[in-house]
Every structure is written in structure tokens, then in C-alpha cells.
N, C-alpha and C positions, 0 to 999 in steps of 0.2 A: 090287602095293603093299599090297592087302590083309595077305598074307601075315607082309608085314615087321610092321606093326601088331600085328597079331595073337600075334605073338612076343613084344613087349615088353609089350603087353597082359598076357603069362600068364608071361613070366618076371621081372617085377619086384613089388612086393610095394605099394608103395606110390605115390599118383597126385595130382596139383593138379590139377582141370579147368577151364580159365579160356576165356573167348570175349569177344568184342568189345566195347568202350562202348556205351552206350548202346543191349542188348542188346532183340532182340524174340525172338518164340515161338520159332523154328526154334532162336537160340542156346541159349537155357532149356534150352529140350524136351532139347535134342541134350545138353546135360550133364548135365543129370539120368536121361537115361535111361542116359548109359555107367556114370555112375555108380552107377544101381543094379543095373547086370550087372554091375559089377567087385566092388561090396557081395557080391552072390548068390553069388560063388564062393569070399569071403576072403579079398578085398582091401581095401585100405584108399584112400577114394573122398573129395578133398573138393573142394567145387565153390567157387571165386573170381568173381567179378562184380565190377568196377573201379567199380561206382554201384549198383545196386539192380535187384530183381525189379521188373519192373512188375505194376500193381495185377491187370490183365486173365491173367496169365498165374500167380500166386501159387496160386491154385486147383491146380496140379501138384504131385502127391508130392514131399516133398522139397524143395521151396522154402524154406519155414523153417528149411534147414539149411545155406543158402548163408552163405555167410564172405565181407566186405567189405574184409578186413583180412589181410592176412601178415604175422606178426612173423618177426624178424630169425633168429630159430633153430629156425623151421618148416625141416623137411627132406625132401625127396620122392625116391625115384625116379628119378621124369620128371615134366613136367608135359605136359598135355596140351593144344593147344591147338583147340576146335572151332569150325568156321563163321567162321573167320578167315584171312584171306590175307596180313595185313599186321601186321607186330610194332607199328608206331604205333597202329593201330587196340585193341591189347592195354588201351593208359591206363601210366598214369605208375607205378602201385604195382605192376604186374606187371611192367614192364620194366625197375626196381629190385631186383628180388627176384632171387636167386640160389641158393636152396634146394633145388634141383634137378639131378641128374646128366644129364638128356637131355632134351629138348625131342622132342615130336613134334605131328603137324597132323593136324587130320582135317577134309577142306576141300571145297566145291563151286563154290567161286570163280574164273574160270577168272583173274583176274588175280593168284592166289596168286602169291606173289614166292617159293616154295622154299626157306622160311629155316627150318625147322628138319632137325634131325637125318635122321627118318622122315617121310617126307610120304604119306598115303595121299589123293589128292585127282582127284575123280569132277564135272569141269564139266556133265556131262552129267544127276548124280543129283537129283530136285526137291529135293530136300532135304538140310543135314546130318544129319538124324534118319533119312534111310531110308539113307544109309552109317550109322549106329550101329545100324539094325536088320540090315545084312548082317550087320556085325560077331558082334551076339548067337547070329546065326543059325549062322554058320560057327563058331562057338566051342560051341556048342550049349548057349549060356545061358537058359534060359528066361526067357518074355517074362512077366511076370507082367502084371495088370491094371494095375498101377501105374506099369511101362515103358511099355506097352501107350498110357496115356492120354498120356504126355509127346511118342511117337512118332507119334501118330494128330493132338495138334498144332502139330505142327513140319511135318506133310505141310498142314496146313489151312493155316496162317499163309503158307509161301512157294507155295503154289499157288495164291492167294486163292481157297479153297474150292474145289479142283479146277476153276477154270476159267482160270488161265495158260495159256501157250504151255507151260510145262515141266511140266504134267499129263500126263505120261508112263504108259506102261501099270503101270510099279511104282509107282508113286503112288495110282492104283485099289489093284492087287493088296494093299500094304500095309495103306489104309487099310480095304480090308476084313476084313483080317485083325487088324486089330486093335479094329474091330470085332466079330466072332467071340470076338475073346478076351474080349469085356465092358466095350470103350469105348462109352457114350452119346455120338451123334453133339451132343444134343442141349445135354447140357452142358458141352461147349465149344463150344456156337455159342451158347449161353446168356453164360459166360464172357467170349469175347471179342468178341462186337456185344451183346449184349442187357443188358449191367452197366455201363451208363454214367455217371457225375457227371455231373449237370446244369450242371457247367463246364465241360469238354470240349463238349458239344451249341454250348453259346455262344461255344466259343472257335471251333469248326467254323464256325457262323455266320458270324462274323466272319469268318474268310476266303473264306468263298465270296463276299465282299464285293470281293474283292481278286482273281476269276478275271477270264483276262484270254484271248485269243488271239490269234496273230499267224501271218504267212505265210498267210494265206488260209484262215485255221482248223486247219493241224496240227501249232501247238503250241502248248497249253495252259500258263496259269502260275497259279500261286498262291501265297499267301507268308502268314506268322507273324512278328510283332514283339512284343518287348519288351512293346511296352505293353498289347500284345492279351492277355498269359501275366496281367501285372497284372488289367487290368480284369476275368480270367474266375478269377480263381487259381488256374490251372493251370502246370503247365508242360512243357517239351520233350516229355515220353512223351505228352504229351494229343494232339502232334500227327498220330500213328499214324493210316494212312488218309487223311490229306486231300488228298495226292496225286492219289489214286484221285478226286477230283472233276472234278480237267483231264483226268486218262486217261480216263473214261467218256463224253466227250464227244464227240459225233459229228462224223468227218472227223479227230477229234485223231491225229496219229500219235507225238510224243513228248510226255507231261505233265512238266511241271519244277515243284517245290516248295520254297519255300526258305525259313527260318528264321532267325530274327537270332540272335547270338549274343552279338556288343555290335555298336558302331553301327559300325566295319568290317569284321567275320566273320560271315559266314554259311553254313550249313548244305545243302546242297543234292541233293534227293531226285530222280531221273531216273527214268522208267517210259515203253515203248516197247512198242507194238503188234505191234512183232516187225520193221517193213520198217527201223527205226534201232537199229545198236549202239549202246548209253549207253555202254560201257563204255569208246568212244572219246573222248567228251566228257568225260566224267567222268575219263578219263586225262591230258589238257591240265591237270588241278589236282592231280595226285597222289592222283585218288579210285581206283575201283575196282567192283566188282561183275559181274553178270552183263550178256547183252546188252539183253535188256530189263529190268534194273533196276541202278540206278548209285547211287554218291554220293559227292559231294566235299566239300571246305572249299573255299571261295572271303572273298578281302578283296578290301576296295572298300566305297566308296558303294551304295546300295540301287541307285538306277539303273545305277552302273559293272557291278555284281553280274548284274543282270538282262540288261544290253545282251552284254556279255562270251555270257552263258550260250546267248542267244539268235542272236549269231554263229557258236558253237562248232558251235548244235546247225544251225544251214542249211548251213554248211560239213559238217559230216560227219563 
């Protein structure tokens, strides 16, 4: 599958690189760094985001040249789509857009639905950024310091700092290698824990207010509302992380996190110890993800919300 990629990669001239709503590090990283290997050889690389850079991740090369917007007589190539399995997941102004002769995917999601053209997709790899560093590698793009730092945090973001289940031995290998090449471990873990708003802390707060656990302790909930975003003035990106409050808890074997959206949708983060696929639960709402980590939309009432998620997850 490589292979195929890798053709279209070097025989087409020009490229859209777009990833998921409501993007975190891994999608970032993984655009930014194909694109500055596509840049390095004399291509033409631009990178689409359906909402915005988050604040924690803007610190990567390249950020400030993300485009929020497609006009109607932009024309590509191919587009490229990273760290995405699902075209709804894309957002409204990408799945309007038609400026493009080929679609292709570069995916680690094992519930990828195979909707574009070229699919090169690796459920096994920690990362979409460590398939965009095979890519540079077999094409034999150099990695500069500048790819170097997007791909060293796209392996930190979906590995939670090398200590998931899917810290794989290339996830080492890479991340020292790009260390080697002149990533400071230091600041991106400066970046993204140690750069906080003191609205975020408060909004954290607040939900830890709100953990909860059932089934005999192994599963964890917590949740974000509305009026919590108000009171702290934050909003949905602050919520990064507070998931990992119910998972860290001892005995927890699935944490669930969930976010309002308005007062019948909510947002719903799944993260497993490893003994529960989410990706089953989170498959009953049309979510999707990896086995320990999921996510869906769910409607309902906060309680309907909550009980629903909490049946899905003791069933199985």
C-alpha cells in the first residue's frame, strides 16, 4: 500500500492535506510534516484544517500556514486525506469542496471505512506521523529538524508519552531518531503540558468534580458542559486530557468522557486499558477509533447519554 501512495505522492504536482475536526497533535504533526517533504522536493503542499490549530500544538513549523478556508476555484491534484477513517469526520467545507482529481488516505484507524481512491492504512502503526516518516524515508526525503519536530509530536500526543499499549518498538526507534536529528524532548513537553491557561486548569477542576465510577470501579466517567466552557472561558480544545483522569484510576478498566455540545448532543471520548475494545462501543453511535481509544456523538438527555454509554460499555 505504501507503494501506491508513494506513486501519487511523486507523480502528481500538486496536493490539499486535510485531517479530521476538531484536530489534535498526531493530525497536525502528520500534515505538516508530509507537507514539508512534499515542499522539499517541489511540490506544491497546502495544508486545510475544517476549525483551527490548537493553541498547544501551533509551536510546529508550519502552522501559520494552515488555510481554514477553500475557495471554489482552488484546484489540486489529489487531496490528501491524514489520520482519518471517515469522510464525515472531514467537516462540512471539505466534503463540499471538489477541487481535486483523486482522493487518497493515509490512515491508522483500524475502523477506516476505504473511501478514497488510494488507501495506505497501517491499524498497527502508533501513529499517523510514524507512516508519514516511512513515507519520507522510502522516498528518501530528508527529514529536516523541522519535520523532524512535527513527527517526534505526533508519536508523543498518540502514545501518551510513550507509555500506551501501542508504544511500539518503532515508536522508540523514531522518536529517537528524531531526536538525533535535533528535536528537544524538552520543548514539546514544555508545549503541550507545561503552556497552560489558567482556564483550562479551572475548567479541569471543574470536572474532576463530575468523576464518577460504576460497575465495581472499572468504569470511570467524567463529563464537560456548557456552562462549565462559560464559567472558565474556555472551550472544547481545553478539554484535551481529562479523559485520562477516569483512565488513571486504579481498578478503572474503560474511562468515558463526555462533552455537551447543546443540551441533546454530546461528544463522547472512550480510552481502555487494553482488556476493552472501545471501538465496539463507540461503533453502536457511528463513532470509530482505535481499541483503546474511541469516539462518538451520542443524543439524548445527559442522563439518557450517560446510562446508554454505560450499558454499551458492560455489554461489550
Amino acid at each position: 500500500m505504501i507503494d501506491r501512495i508513494i506513486e501519487e505522492l511523486r507523480s502528481n504536482d500538486s496536493f490539499l492535506i486535510v485531517s479530521h475536526i476538531n484536530p489534535d497533535g498526531d493530525a497536525i504533526g502528520s500534515s505538516l510534516a508530509l507537507a514539508g517533504g512534499l515542499k522539499a522536493i517541489g511540490k506544491k503542499a497546502t495544508v486545510f484544517i475544517n476549525d483551527s490549530v490548537p493553541d498547544i500544538v501551533r509551536f510546529l513549523p508550519g502552522s501559520s500556514e494552515v488555510v481554514y478556508e477553500l475557495l471554489a476555484g482552488d484546484q489540486f491534484d489529489a487531496a490528501i486525506v491524514v489520520d482519518c477513517g471517515t469522510p464525515k469526520q472531514l467537516g462540512e467545507k471539505f466534503n463540499a469542496f471538489k477541487g481535486y482529481k483523486k482522493l487518497l488516505n493515509i490512515d491508522h484507524h483500524a475502523t477506516n471505512l476505504n473511501f478514497a481512491d488510494v488507501v495506505f492504512l497501517d491499524p498497527d502503526a502508533c501513529a499517523t506521523g510514524a507512516m508519514i516518516y516511512r513515507i519520507l524515508k522510502t522516498m528518501q526525503i530528508e527529514i529536516t529538524r523541522e519535520i523532524a519536530l512535527s513527527i517526534y509530536t505526533t508519536i508523543v500526543v498518540d502514545t501518551g508519552s510513550l507509555h500506551y499499549g501501542n508504544s511500539n518498538p518503532e515508536a522508540f526507534r523514531i522518536a529517537g531518531e528524531m531526536v538525533d536529528i535535533g528535536v528537544e524532548p524538552w520543548v514539546v513537553a514544555e508545549n503541550l503540558y507545561e503552556s497552560q491557561p489558567e482556564g483550562r486548569i479551572r475548567l479541569h477542576s471543574m470536572a474532576l468534580n463530575t468523576l464518577t465510577t460504576h460497575y465495581d470501579g472499572k468504569i470511570g466517567f467524567i463529563m464537560v458542559s456548557k456552562e462549565m466552557y462559560k464559567a472558565t472561558g474556555t472551550t472544547a480544545e481545553d478539554t484535551d486530557g481529562i479523559v485520562n483522569y477516569a483512565r488513571s484510576l486504579k481498578g478503572v478498566e474503560v474511562a468515558m468522557f463526555i462533552r455537551e455540545i447543546s443540551p441533546d448532543k454530546y461528544k463522547a471520548s472512550l480510552r481502555s486499558k487494553g482488556r476493552v475494545d472501545v471501538t465496539r462501543i463507540a461503533g453502536r453511535y457511528d463513532g470509530g477509533g482505535h481499541v483503546n481509544a474511541a469516539g462518538c456523538l451520542l443524543k439524548g438527555s445527559l442522563p439518557e447519554v450517560k446510562k446508554n454509554l454505560l450499558e454499551a460499555t458492560e455489554e461489550g
